[in-house]
C-alpha positions, 0 to 999 in steps of 0.5 A: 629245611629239606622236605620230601615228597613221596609221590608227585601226582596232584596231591603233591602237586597241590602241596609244592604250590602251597611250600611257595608260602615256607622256606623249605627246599622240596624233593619229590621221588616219582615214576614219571617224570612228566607227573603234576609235581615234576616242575615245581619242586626243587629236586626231582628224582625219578623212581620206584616210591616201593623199592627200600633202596630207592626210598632210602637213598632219596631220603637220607640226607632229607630232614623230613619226608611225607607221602602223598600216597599209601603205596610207599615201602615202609621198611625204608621209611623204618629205617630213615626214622631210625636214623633221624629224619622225621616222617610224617606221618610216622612209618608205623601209621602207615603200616596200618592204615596201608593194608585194609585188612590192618586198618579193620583191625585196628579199628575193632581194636580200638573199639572204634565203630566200624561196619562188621567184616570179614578176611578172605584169603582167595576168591575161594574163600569169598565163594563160602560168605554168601550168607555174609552178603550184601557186602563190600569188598576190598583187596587188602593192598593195592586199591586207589581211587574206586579201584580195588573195591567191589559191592556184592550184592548177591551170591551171582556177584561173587566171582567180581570179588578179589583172588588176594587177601581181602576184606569182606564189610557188610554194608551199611544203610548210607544216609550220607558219606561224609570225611572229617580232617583231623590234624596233630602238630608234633606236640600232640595238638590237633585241630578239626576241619568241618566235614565234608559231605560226598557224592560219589559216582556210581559207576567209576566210585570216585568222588564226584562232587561234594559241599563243606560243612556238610549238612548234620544236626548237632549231634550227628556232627559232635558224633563225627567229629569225637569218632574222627579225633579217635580214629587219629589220636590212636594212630600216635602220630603227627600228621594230617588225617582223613577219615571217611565216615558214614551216616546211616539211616539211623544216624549211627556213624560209621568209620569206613577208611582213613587216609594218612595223608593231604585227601581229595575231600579237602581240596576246598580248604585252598578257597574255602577255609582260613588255612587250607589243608596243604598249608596245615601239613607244611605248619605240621611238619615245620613245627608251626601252631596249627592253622584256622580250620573254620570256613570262610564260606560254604564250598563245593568240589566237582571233579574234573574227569576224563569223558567216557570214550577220550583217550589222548592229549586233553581238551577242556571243553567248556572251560570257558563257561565255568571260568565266568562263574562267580567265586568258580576256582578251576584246578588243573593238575597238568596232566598232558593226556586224558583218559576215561575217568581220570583225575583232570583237575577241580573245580572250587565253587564258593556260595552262603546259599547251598542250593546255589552250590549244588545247582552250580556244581551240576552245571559245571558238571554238564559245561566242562567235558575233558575230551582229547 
């Protein structure tokens, strides 16, 4: 079978290492041809993943394409289902959750419980909501990895919002964040993985390490996992999704994104769990039974990010420290060149004990630096 990949950083990086357990053939349409996935697939094309031609021409003669990213052109994809090549998942799930202003949309429509928003069309616009603050602000396309997101608190942090079609939420008294994956086999068959809680950076908005399953009463999880599967049955697709959720202080939960796609919140389901979420996208595309999504063990995420003031060919500081603790699984995702606040790689820590798994996700934080 001939399987496509639409963006070739870690994500697919993490996929191609896990299609080594399948027969299939691999593809990946990329940009830059020195990307994290460039050396382990089959076929590497070099190429713009949102120009129709391009995406069409690289995914004709394909039996199946997936994306690791959002940002693909959808009318390619269109037009390559049209003609017989499955697309996981379907072109028009994408369409939906691509644009943040569609994704709310769909939400209300689905009365599916999301924070109260607004569309802005310009920074002018934004200007006349001041009543509407605190809220968050996200640009309706375009925004990946903490960017295209803005909180504005007040009236004299309006000029930080977006000049481009947005969307104005009003924030929600986080208790805790938290991201469910649900998966849909081609038969309509799903399967759930334990939530994820997350911790993010406040200053780079990024994730910056998590446990799983996350820590909720009984409730609050049949809560989340009912809200999740919603979110993902109504998309009608096969697939794997991503939901990200928030507790608040009340324990309402509330659906703040959805990504279509394998997600950095699952990244422990490769140590952690009985079938990781790239092994359970390959089951989904290749029409397999779904994968056991139960733990093997409590894990913990941190991310490995490029140090504040490095710029250059990446040095992993520390490295050796984090390598000697126990059940620690270091991720490098063959990056050459580091950056502030780049995406380096991961580290997996596997504990029964979960103050053992934050006091180690904090120390391999403080140990490994990523400087150049």
């Amino acid at each position: 079978m001939k399987v496509g990949i639409l963006g070739g950083g870690q994500l697919g990086r993490m996929l191609l290492q896990a299609a080594a357990n399948y027969t299939v053939e691999t593809f990946v349409l990329e940009n830059d041809i020195i990307c994290p996935s460039a050396h382990l697939c089959q076929h590497f094309t070099k190429g713009d993943i949102t120009d129709f031609e391009t995406v069409y021409q690289f995914g004709k003669d394909l039996d199946a394409i997936t994306i690791e990213i959002e940002a693909v052109n959808i009318d390619a994809l269109d037009k390559l289902a049209s003609e017989g090549v499955k697309i996981f998942p379907s072109p028009e799930a994408i369409r939906i959750i691509k644009n943040k202003i569609v994704q709310k949309e769909f939400y209300k429509k689905n009365e599916i419980p999301s924070s109260h928003f607004l569309i802005t069309d310009s920074l002018e616009d934004l200007k006349k909501q001041v009543d509407f603050l605190p809220a968050v602000h996200k640009i309706g396309e375009g925004g990946y990895d903490g960017k295209g997101v803005q909180i504005i608190k007040e009236a004299s942090e309006i000029s930080k919002g977006f000049d481009a079609p947005s969307v104005l939420e009003k924030m929600v008294n986080v208790h805790k964040e938290i991201a469910v994956i649900v998966c849909i086999g081609q038969g309509g068959e799903t399967a759930i993985y334990p939530p994820a809680e997350m911790l993010f950076d406040p200053i780079l908005n990024l994730l910056d390490y998590q446990v799983s399953p996350a820590r909720l009463n009984e409730k609050v999880l049949w809560k989340a996992e009912a809200i999740a599967l919603k979110v993902a049955k109504s998309l009608n697709s096969a697939g794997l999704f991503a939901i990200e959720l928030f507790v608040d202080q009340e324990q309402n939960v509330w659906v703040n994104e959805t990504a279509p796609r394998v997600h950095n919140s699952g990244h422990h389901t490769i140590e952690g769990n009985y079938c990781s979420q790239y092994d359970m996208l390959w089951r989904i595309i290749l029409n397999y039974p779904l994968g056991n999504t139960k733990p093997i063990l409590p894990a913990a995420i941190v991310n490995l990010l490029g140090a504040p003031g490095y710029s250059g060919p990446a040095i992993y500081e520390g490295l050796e420290d984090v390598l000697k603790i126990e059940n620690a699984f270091v991720h490098l995702y063959g990056k050459k060149e580091t950056k502030p606040g780049r995406k380096m790689g991961h580290v997996t820590i596997l504990s029964n004990d979960y103050q053992e798994l934050i006091f180690q996700a904090n120390k391999t934080k403080q140990k490994l630096k990523i400087i150049a």
